[in-house]
Structures are given as C-alpha cells and as structure tokens.
N, C-alpha and C positions, 0 to 999 in steps of 0.2 A: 504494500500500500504506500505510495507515493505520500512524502513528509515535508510541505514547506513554509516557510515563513513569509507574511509581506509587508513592509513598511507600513502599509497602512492601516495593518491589523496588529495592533498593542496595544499594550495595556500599561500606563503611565501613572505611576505611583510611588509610596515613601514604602520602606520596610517596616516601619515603626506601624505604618496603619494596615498591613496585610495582618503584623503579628498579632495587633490588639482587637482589632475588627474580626479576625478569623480565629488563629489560633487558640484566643483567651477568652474569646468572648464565646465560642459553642465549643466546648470540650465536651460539650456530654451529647449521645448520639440524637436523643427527639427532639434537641434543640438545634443540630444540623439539619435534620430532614426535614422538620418544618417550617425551615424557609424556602427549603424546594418544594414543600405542596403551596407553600404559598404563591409563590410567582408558577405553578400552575395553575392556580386557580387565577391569576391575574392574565393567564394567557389563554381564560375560556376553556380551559379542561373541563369535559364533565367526568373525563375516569382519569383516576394515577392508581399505579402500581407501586408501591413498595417491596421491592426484593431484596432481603437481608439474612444472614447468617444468625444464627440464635443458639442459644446454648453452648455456647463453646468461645474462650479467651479470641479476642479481636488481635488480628496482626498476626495473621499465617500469609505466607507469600499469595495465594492464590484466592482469597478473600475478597471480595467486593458488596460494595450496598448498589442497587440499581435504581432509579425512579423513572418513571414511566408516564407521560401523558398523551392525550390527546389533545392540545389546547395547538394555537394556532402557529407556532413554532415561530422559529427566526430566520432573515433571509442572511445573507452573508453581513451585507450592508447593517442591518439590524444587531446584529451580533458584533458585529463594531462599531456602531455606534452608540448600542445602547447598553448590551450588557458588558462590553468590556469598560464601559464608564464605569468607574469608582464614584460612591457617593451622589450617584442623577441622581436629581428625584423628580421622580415618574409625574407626579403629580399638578406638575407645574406647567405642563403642555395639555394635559385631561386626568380630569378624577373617576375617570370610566376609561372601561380596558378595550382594547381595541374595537370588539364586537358590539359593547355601545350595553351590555346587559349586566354588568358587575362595576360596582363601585373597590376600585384596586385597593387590594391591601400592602404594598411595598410605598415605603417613601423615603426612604435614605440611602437607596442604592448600594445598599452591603451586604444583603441578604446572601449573595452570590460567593463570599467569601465563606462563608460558612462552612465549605465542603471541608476547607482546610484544617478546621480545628478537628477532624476526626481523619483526616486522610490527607497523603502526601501530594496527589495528582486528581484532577476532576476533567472525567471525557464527555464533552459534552458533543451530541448527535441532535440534530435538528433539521427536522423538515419543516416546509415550507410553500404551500403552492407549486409542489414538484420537483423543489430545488431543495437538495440536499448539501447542509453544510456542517464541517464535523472537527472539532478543534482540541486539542490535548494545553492545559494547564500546568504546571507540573511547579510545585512547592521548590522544590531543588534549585531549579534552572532561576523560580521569580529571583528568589534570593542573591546569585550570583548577577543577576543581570545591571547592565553598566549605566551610569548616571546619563541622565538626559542631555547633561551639560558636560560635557567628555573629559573639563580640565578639573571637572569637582572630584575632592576627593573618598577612596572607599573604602578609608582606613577603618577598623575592626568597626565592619559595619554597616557605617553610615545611617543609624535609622533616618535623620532627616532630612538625605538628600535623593530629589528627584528621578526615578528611573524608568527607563523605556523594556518592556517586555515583550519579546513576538511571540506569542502562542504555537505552536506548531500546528501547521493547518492539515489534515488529512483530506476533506474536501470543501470545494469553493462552488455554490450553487450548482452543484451537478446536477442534472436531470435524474429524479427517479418518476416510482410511479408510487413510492410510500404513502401513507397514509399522513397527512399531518399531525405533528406532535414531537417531542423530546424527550431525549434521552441521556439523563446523567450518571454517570459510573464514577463512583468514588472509588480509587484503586490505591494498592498503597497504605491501606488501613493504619491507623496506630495502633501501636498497642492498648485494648480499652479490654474492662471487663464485659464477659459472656451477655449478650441481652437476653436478660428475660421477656419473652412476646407479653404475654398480657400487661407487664408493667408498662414495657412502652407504649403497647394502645393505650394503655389509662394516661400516660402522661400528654400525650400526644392530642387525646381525647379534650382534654382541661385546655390546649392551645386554642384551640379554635370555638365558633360557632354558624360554619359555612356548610356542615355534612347534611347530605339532602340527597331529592334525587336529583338534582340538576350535580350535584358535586358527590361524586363518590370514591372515595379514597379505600383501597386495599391494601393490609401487609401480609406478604407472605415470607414465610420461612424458606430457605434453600433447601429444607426438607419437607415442605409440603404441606402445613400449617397454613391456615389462613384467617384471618379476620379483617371485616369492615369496620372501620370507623363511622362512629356517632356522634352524634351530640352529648355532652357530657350529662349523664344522669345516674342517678342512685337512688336503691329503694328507699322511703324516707318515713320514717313514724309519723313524723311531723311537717308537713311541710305549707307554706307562705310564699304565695297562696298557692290553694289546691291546686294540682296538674290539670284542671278545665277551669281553674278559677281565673281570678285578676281582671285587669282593668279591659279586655279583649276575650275572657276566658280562654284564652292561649297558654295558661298557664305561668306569665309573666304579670308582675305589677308596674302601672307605671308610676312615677313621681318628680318633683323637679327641686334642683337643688340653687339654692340663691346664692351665684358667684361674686365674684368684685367686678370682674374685670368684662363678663359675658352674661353678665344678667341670671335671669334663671334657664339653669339647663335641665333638658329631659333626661333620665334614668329609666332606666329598666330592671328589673331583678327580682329573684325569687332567693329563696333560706330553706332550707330545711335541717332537719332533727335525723338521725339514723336511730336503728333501735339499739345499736350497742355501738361502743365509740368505734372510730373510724383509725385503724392501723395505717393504715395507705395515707402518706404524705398528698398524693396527687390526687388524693378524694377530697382529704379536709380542709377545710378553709372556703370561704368566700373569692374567686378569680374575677379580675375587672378585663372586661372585653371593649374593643373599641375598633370600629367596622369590620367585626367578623375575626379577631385575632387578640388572643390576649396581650394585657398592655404589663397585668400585677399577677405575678404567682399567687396560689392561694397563699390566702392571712386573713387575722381577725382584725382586720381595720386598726390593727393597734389597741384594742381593746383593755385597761390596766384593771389591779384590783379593785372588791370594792362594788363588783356588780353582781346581782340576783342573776341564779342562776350560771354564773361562769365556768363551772363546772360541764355543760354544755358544749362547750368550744370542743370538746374533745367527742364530739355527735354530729357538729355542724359544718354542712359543705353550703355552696349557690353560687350564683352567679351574680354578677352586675354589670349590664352594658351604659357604655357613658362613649359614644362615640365622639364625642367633643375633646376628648380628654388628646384624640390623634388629630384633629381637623387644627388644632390650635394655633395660631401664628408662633406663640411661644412652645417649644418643643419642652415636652415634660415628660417623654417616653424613655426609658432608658434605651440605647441602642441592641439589647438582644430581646427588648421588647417581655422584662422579665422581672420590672420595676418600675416604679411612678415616683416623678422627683414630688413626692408629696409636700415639700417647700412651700414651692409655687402656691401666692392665693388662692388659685381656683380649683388647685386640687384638692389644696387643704379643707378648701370648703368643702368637698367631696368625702375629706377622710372623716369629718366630724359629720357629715349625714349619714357614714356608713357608721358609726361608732355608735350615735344613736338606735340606728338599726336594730343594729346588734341587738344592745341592750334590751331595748322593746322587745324582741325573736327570743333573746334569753328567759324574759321574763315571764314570757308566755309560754313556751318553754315547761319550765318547771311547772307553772300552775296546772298544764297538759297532763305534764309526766304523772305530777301525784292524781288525776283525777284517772287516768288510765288504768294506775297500778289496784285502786280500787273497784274499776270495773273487771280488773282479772282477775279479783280474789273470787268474786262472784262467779264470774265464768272457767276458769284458771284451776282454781285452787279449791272445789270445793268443801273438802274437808277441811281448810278453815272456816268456811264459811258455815259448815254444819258444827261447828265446837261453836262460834259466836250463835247460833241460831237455837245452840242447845238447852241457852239462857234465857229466864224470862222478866220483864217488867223493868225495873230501875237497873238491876245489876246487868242486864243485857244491854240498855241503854247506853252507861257508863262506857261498858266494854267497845261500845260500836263510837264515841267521842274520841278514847284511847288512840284507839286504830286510826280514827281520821287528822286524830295529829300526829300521832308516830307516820304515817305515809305523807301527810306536807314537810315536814320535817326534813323528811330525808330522799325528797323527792328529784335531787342532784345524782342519789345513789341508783349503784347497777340493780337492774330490774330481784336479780338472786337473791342479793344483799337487803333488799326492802325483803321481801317475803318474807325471808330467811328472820329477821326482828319482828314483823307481825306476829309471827308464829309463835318465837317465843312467847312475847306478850300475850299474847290469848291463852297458851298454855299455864304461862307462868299465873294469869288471874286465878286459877283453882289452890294454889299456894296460897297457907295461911296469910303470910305478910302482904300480897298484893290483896285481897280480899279484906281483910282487915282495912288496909289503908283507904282501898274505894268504898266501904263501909264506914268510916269517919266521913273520909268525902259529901257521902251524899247523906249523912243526916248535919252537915255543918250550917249554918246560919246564912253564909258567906253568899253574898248575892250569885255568886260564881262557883256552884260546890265544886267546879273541874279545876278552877285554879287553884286548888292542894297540890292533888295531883300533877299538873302540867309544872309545877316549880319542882318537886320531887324528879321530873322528867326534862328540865333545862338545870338540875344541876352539875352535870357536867360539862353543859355550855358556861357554867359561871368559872369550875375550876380550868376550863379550855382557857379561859377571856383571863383569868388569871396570870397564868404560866404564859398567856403572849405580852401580858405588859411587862413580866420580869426580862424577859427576851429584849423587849421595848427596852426596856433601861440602859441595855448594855449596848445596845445598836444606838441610841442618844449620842453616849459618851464617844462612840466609835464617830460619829458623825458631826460630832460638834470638834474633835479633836482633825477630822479630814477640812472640815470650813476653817481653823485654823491653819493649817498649812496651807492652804490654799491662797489664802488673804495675805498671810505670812510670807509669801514667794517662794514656797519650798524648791529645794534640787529634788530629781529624782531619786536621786542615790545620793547615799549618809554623804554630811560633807567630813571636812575634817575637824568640825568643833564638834562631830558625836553627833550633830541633831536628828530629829526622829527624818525619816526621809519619807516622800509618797507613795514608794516603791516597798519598804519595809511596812507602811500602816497596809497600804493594799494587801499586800502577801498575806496580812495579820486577817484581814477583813474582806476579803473579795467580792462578798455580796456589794460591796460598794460598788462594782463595774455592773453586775449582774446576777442575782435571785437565781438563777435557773442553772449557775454552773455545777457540776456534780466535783469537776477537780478542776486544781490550778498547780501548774507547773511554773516555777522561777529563774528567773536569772540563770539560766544552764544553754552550755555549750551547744550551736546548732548542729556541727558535725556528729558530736556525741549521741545526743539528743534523736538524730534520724537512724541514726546505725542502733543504737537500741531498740527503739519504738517501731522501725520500719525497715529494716537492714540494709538499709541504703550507707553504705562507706564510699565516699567520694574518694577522687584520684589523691594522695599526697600532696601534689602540687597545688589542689584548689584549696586545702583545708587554710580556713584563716584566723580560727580562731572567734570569729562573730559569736552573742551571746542576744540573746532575744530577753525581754522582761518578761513576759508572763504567754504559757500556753493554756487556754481554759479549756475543759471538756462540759459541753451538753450533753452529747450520750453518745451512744455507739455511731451514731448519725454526724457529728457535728463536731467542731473544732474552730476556736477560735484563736488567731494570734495579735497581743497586745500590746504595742507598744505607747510608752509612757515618755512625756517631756516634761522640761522643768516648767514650774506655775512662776516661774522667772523671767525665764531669756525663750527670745521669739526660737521657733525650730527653725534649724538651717537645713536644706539642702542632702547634705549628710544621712540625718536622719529620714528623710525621708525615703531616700535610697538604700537604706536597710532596710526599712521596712518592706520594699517590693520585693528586695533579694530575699528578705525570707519568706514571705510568700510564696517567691518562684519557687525555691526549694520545698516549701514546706507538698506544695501541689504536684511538683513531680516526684515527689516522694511517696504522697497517697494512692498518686497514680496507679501503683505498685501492689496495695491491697484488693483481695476478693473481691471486698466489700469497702472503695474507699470513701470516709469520710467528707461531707461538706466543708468546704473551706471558707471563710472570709477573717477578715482582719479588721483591727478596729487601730484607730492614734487617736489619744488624748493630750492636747497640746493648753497653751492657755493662750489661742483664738491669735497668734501675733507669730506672722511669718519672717522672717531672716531677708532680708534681699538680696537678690539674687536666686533665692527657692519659690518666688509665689506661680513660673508656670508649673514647675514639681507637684507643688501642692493644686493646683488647679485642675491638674489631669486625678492625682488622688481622690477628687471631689468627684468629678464625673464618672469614675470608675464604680460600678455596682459592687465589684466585692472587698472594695472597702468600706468602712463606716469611720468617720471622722467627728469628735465631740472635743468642745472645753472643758475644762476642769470644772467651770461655772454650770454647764449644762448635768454633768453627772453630780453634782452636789444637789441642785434644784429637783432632779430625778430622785434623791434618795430622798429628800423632805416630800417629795409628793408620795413616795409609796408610804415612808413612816406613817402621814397621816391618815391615808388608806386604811394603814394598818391598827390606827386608833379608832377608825370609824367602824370597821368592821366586829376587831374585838367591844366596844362602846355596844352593838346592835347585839350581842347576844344577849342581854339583859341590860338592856339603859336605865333601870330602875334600880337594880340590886346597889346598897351604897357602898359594896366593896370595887365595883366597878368604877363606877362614879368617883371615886376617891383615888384610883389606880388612875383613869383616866385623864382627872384634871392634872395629877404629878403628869402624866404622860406630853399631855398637851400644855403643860409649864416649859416642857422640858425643850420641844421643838419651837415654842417661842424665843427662848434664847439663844437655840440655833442660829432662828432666822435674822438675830438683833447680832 
C-alpha cells in the first residue's frame, strides 16, 4: 500500500498541547472513545460500532480498539482542513452538523486527540461520496517532528515551540464504491488494565444523553460479546418525578435557575432513590449534561453536613441537563468535559439550585423510606405483624406508636437493619422491664404518656451528642491553634527557633485538609515511597532525592497528593514544578496496579504567587486534577463543618440541659476562633 506525505496535509502544533490535550487528559479508555462517538454523532451517524478487546491486560502487540460509523465521513480537503485543525471550533461556522438535523456536540476541537492518551498511533479511514481517504497519525513521528520555524530550537523538547507534522497518507480521495462513514483504529495500545464490558457500558452510558433510534451505538468484545448503549437508567425505589411523571410526563422535570449574568435558565432533571446503596461509582451521583454530553461526572452538588437525610447520597443517582452551561460565551466546561468551573457566577448559581435539590430529594427521601419500611412489615414481615396484632386495647396501641418511631428514626438505615430492631422491640415488649415501663407510661398524667418512653429511646442520642462535643473540644483547640499559624505567617516546616510548623500541626490533625481521609503518609522519600507501595525503582540516574509533604488515602479507590507552602512567602515556581513531577510519577506509577487508584492533587498556598510563577500556576488552575486552596479557604472550611457539627449534635435533643450547656461551651469556643 502506497505511503505519502503532502505539504498541504499537516498538522501544526506545540508538544506541550498534544501531551496535555491527549495524553493527560483521556488516560482512561471510555473517556477516549467517547469522543469518537461523539464527532460520530456530529457526523450524522445513526450506527457506531465499538470493537475492543476485554478481559485481558491492554498493550499486547496485536491489540487494537476499532470504531465504526456510518455518518457522513471526510473528503480529503475536509480532513485537512478540519480535523487536522487543533483546537477549530466547529461551532463558529454552524451549530448544526452538516445534515442540518443534530445540534453538534464538539466545540474545542480536541476531541481528536484523545486516541492518544490510550494509544500510540490512530488510523483513521474515511469515506466520503465515493472518495476514499485514509491517513496514519502516529505518536512517535508527532513528537520528533521539526519546528515550523527551522532556526527554532528543539532542545530537550521544546514543548512550546511550533511544529509542522505530515501524516502519512495511505489514500487521497480514491474512488470506491464504500458505503459512507469512518473508520478509526487505535493501534499501539498502552499498556492499561483489562476492560471490564459492562463497566464500560455503564461509564460510557453516564457520558451521554443522545442513544435513541436515530443514534445507536454498539460495543463489542473481540470475542463476541455485545451490548447496546442507552440512556443512563436504574431501577429506583424512589424516584422524582415518576418515569411518566414531570413537567411533559416524559419522565423529566423542568425548572429555571436565576443566573447573574443570563437571567433565568431552563433545567431539566430527574433524582432518584435505589433500594440498597449504589456500589458502582458511574451509577451514583447526580451527572450535568449539556446538549447531549456530559459536562460534570456524577457528584452531590457539593452537598456538606448537616442535612436530613444525607445518609441517602449513598442511594442516589439523576441526571440534570443545563444546556447553557456549553452554549456560554464564557467557557466553564473543563476541556475532557469531566468538570464545571463551578466559580463562575452562573454556574455557581446552578451548584446552589442543585444543593437545594438535593436536600429537598433527601428529605423526602427519608420521610418515603420510613413510610415504606412500615408498609413491608405489613406485607413483608408478617409475623411481626401477627406478635403486634397479638395484642389488645392500650398495650397494642403503645406497641404500634413504638414501632412508628423506632422506623422514623432510623429510616436512613438498610432496609435488614430497621426490621432486624423492630423485631427486637416487639419481642422485647413481652419482657418484664419493657412492659413494666409502657405500663407506667400509659397510666402517667403527662399530656404525652409516649414521651417516657420516647426519652428512655433518645437516650442514647443524648450520650451520642455527648461524646461528639468532647470530640468538639479537642478539634476547637486543634483549630484555633491552625488560625494561629496561619495569621502568624507560619513556615511549612519547623524553623530553627523550634516553632510549631503547619506541616507538623497537619501531620498531628489531618482532618484539617479533609474528614474522609482513612490515612496520611509524611514527608517520605518519593523514590522510596513508589518502590514500596508500587514496585516501581527508577533508573539510578533519575533518583533525586525529592520528598512530597503529605500522601492521603480515601480508600482503595483514591489517592491524594499534598503539597503544603509557607502562610509566609508567595510560592515560587519551584514549587510548583514539584508538585507536577510528583504527580507525573505518582500516575505512572499507579498505572502499574490491577486495580489502579484515582489520582488528583491538591496545593495549599497563602493565595500570593512569586513572579515569574503566575503562568505555572495559571495552567495548575485550569488543570482538573489538581485542586488549588488558601490556607484562609481551608480554615473557613473547618469552622463551617465545626459548626455543622454543633448543629447536628445540638438536634439530637435541643432541650436536654446537658446538651444545651455542652453546646453553648461549644459554640463559645468557635467564636473565638472566629475573633
């Protein structure tokens, strides 16, 4: 097959943006391939084929992922003009795809790079009105290829200087008689772990909201497996509003949210309940779609302590379209289309109407749950039902008030675990001591003869609320001592007068970054560090020594890496390029695992860049997997859960005066935090 190049077909770019646009930004395989169903779908596909290898380590020499459509393909001219542009956007000539019947989902013209983050070379075949045009990519060749400006130079590198790329062409508008459509072949594979098929339908599934019959999307296994893609759904206990309900009975609600900048915008969206928590990451949470493509991986809108019902979040999946969120002059989509600069006023005004959501769906939620759990003792359970039934006149009464606060009560809990304490209770009422006590109860005076009882049954919400305000005390003291360093201009690390440093309080107190971490690793060697945890030993020649401040662990899932500066002196430059080299490493390292680990990074600076570092830190900003805070921002964060934390403990009894009296110390105590 004839192999050649022509000046006027290249592809003109930086290194820096093939790496970050391609490599870094789709590592993982459903977020490479669903930018290739998406620019099928923008090319009038009504079928794509996904053909992919499954069950078995990625990066065997003769490995390939294939996609397949039927959509209107590219002519030569088209294909250099349009997708070998870096960064077009489509959008700007028509917001409707060739055929005039789909509003396109591509706008930044990167999609295309995508193959690269899972594969070395991308072949891309395309017909065309009979013309056949067919061009080889190839990761190796971009990299070497020579600046656009011949006397620039391409010392170790060059990410930011300009270069010209000729694709190697296999054919230039040949005549066939094919059928129209394209064809990409990701060859070259990296090495990734095994795909499991049904997860990547389900993740894949959660991308979009385009599968129909006009768009039908297929994956198959290299061994014969297949499944179609749908629209993302789950059975739901509960779901808002019902699957024929809503503002269309389409099973969607609508609603509008009052922005700054665009007035008020239309929403879309449904919540639902599952009947036992939801294991699968790409099930749970709420996803924001915006014209047919997700904009925000599932999340609970940010949702903190403090809310009825929160215990839910681990039941609850939906959806929410906000097409506006892509249509916007100001760009607030992260580039793998995978996060909302939730900043931005008009998104933010979007995260506080989803936050509300929430809490209302939680709310209702639980008042659901416990009225359920009670119609299943009835239908469910009947031999509890027959011991309460066995009862007669007042003592049966009592019994059936019991039950109806024990099932609100704990109507957050798994369906087993509620039964499983009704049961006892009803059992337990034949025991002297329960019987006795509802026998005081109900010959007592007391306007309320159930309120004995019900206090005998929140006394261990009192000694709960108790044991969190001693907790409280000692997290005060940790907190009020972290606002002094802080205001104090601590160094990171001890100086040489001995003082406490941020880096030794953090170590001491970690909850201070974050509640959820299970461990925290310090100040240890990164080469050490990888060769234990991951058996990664770098060459001799690289080892340098570098030492990271803090590794936290979420769970077998997750992994965070933290870097800490002085509440002093602005960060320089320096720092910030550690922090990516450890990154880099830390991700090619996980790479390496069965099962690897989520990566992101966080830096905590005090808000004041170095100059010379602010485009450093400006690309950090833009970057998704990092997350970037002041020392002021995480201090303000730990006084808002504290007082969560008062409000909550405070609700299990706001009347008992041992609370009362814990509480006001409590809430003495974050006042002079704040002062």
């Amino acid at each position: 097959m004839p192999q050649e190049t022509y000046d006027d077909f290249k592809l003109t770019f930086e290194i820096a943006i093939i790496e970050h646009l391609g490599l870094n930004l789709y590592s993982e395989v459903h977020a490479a391939i669903s930018e290739m169903i998406a620019n099928s779908y923008d090319a009038d596909a009504e079928h794509v084929t996904v053909m992919l290898p499954v069950d078995e380590q990625l990066g065997g020499h003769d490995q390939t992922i294939v996609i397949k459509d039927d959509g209107h393909g590219m002519t030569y001219e088209e294909a250099r003009d349009k997708y070998l542009k870096i960064g077009r956007n489509r959008r700007r000539s028509s917001r409707k795809s060739r055929g005039g019947k789909r509003t396109v989902i591509g706008k930044k013209g990167i999609g295309k790079l995508a193959g690269f983050g899972i594969a070395e070379q991308i072949r891309v075949r395309t017909v065309s009105s009979g013309k056949l045009t067919e061009f080889v990519l190839n990761l190796k060749d971009i990299r070497q290829a020579m600046p656009k400006d011949r006397s620039a130079s391409v010392q170790d590198g060059a990410p930011d200087v300009t270069r010209e790329y000729k694709p190697r062409v296999l054919h230039k508008d040949a005549s066939t008689d094919e059928e129209d459509g394209t064809l990409v072949h990701l060859e070259q594979l990296r090495y990734l772990d095994a795909i499991d098929l049904d997860d990547f339908v389900r993740r894949l599934s959660r991308k979009f909201a385009i599968f129909g019959a006009d768009f039908v999307v297929k994956v198959k296994s290299v061994g014969g497996e297949e499944r179609t893609l749908a629209r993302h759904q789950v059975p739901c206990q509960f779901r808002y509003p019902a699957e024929d309900g809503g503002t269309k009975n389409d099973g969607w609600e609508e609603d509008y949210v009052p922005t700054p900048r665009g007035g008020k915008r239309k929403v879309r969206y449904w919540v639902g309940f599952t009947k036992t928590t939801i294991k699968e990451d790409a099930y749970r949470g709420i996803s924001v779609l915006a014209n047919g493509k997700s904009v925000q991986e599932p999340f609970d809108f940010r949702v903190t302590g403090g809310v009825t019902g929160q215990f839910g979040l681990q039941y609850m999946t939906g959806e929410v379209e906000a097409n506006w969120l892509d249509d916007s002059a100001v760009d607030v989509v992260a580039s793998d289309r995978a996060s909302v600069r939730w900043t931005d006023p008009d998104a933010a005004a979007l995260l506080r109407w989803g936050q509300e959501l929430v809490k209302d769906k939680l709310a209702d939620w639980s008042k659901r749950r416990a009225q359920k759990t009670k119609d299943d003792i009835k239908d469910k359970y009947p031999e509890i039902l027959e011991e309460i039934e066995s009862y007669t006149g007042a003592a049966k009464k009592e019994l059936e008030r019991v039950v109806d606060h024990v099932v609100s009560a704990l109507s957050q809990v798994g369906e087993k675990r509620r039964i499983s304490v009704v049961r006892s209770i009803v059992q337990a009422y034949r025991h002297d001591y329960i019987r006795d006590l509802l026998l005081r109860i109900m010959n007592t005076t007391s306007r309320n003869p159930f309120e004995e009882f019900a206090k005998a049954l929140e006394e261990w919400d009192i000694i709960d609320a108790v044991l969190t305000f001693q907790e409280l005390t000692v997290k005060a003291e940790a907190i009020q001592t972290f606002d002094i360093l802080i205001k104090g201009r601590a160094t990171e690390v001890k100086s040489k007068s001995g003082d406490l440093s941020l880096h030794e309080h953090i170590a001491e107190h970690p909850w201070l970054i974050s509640y959820e971490y299970s461990e925290m690793r310090s100040e240890r060697n990164v080469d050490n560090y990888l060769l234990e945890e991951y058996g990664v030993d770098p060459d001799p020649r690289d080892k340098d020594g570098m030492r990271f401040d803090f590794v936290a662990i979420h769970s077998s899932e997750r992994i965070e890496l933290i870097e800490i500066k002085s509440a002093k002196d602005p960060i320089d430059k320096r720092g910030i390029d550690n922090l990516t080299e450890y990154r880099y490493r830390f991700s090619e390292a996980i790479k390496q695992r069965t099962k690897p680990r989520k990566l992101s990074a966080i830096l905590i600076y005090n808000g004041k860049v170095k100059s010379g570092a602010e485009s450093s830190m400006d690309a950090l900003i833009s970057n998704p997997d990092y997350e970037i805070y002041t020392w002021e921002e995480i201090l303000s964060r730990n006084l808002t859960i504290y007082r969560e934390q008062i409000e909550r403990a405070k609700a299990k009894n706001p009347n008992d005066p041992r609370i009362v009296r814990l509480g006001d110390a409590a809430e003495k105590r974050r006042r002079v935090v704040n002062t």
